[in-house]
C-alpha positions in Angstrom: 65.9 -114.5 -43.0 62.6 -113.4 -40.7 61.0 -116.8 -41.5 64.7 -118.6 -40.5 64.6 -116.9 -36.9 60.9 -117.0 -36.5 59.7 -120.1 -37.9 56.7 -118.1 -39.6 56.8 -117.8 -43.0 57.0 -114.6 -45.4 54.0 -113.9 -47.9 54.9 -115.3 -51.2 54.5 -111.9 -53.2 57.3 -110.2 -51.0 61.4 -110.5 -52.1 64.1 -108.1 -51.3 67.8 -108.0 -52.2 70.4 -106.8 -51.1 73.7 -107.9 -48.7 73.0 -107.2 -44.9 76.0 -106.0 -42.3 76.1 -107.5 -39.7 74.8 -104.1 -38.1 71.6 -104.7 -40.2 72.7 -102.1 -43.2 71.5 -103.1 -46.7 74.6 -102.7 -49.3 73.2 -102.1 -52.5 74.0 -104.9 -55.2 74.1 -105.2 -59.2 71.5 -106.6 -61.5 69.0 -104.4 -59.9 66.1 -104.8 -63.4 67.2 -108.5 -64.3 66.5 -109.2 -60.1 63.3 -107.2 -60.3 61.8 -108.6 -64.0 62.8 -112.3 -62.1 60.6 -112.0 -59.1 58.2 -110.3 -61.0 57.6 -113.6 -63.8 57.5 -115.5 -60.4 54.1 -113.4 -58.9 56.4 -111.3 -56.6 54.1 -107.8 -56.1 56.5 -106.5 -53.4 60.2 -105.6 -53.7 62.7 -104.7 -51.1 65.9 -102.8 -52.4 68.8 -100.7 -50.8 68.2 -97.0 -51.2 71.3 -97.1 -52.7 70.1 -98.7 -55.6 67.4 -96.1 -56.2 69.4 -95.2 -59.7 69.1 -98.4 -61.2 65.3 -98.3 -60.8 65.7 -95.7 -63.7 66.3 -98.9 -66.4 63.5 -100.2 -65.9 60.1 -99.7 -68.0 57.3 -97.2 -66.3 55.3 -99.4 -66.9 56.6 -102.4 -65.3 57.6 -100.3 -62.2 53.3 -99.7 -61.7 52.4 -103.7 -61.1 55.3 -103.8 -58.6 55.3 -101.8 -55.1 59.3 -100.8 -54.9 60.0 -100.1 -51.3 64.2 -98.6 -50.6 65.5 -99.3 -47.7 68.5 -98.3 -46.0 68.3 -100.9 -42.3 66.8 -104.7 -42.4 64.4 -103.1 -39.9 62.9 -101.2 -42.1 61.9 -104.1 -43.7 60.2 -105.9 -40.5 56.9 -104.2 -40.4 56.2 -104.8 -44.1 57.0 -108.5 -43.4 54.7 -108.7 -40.3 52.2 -107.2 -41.9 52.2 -104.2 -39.7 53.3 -101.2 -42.5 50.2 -98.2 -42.4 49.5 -97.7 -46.0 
């Protein structure tokens, strides 16, 4: 979506899921550890999920959980400064 309206693309390690509203709200979705477990085997260090989902992040193994950075979001613009490169750590 940001690389669509900007032209400029996203870093390769970053995915997020999740429908948007029209008003920018993130709807949570299903297959919450089969979508993280796929991005990870594709290099994906960065995840973007609606807080909604924050219960499903109980299936998945501790251990896979530390080699990705889980980020729950309830707005797309939440999501903006990660994607810029902007987010204070």
């Amino acid at each position: 979506l940001f690389s669509a309206l900007t032209g400029r693309p996203v870093a390769a390690d970053v995915a997020m899921t999740g429908e948007i509203t029209l008003r920018g709200r993130v709807l949570p979705v299903g297959g919450i550890k089969e979508k993280i477990l796929a991005a990870m085997s594709h290099g994906v260090r960065r995840v973007f999920l609606p807080q909604r989902n924050a219960h499903d992040l109980e299936e998945i193994p501790k251990e896979l959980l530390r080699r990705v950075e889980v980020t729950l979001v309830n707005t797309i613009d939440e999501i903006w400064p990660h994607v810029l490169g902007e987010a204070q750590k």
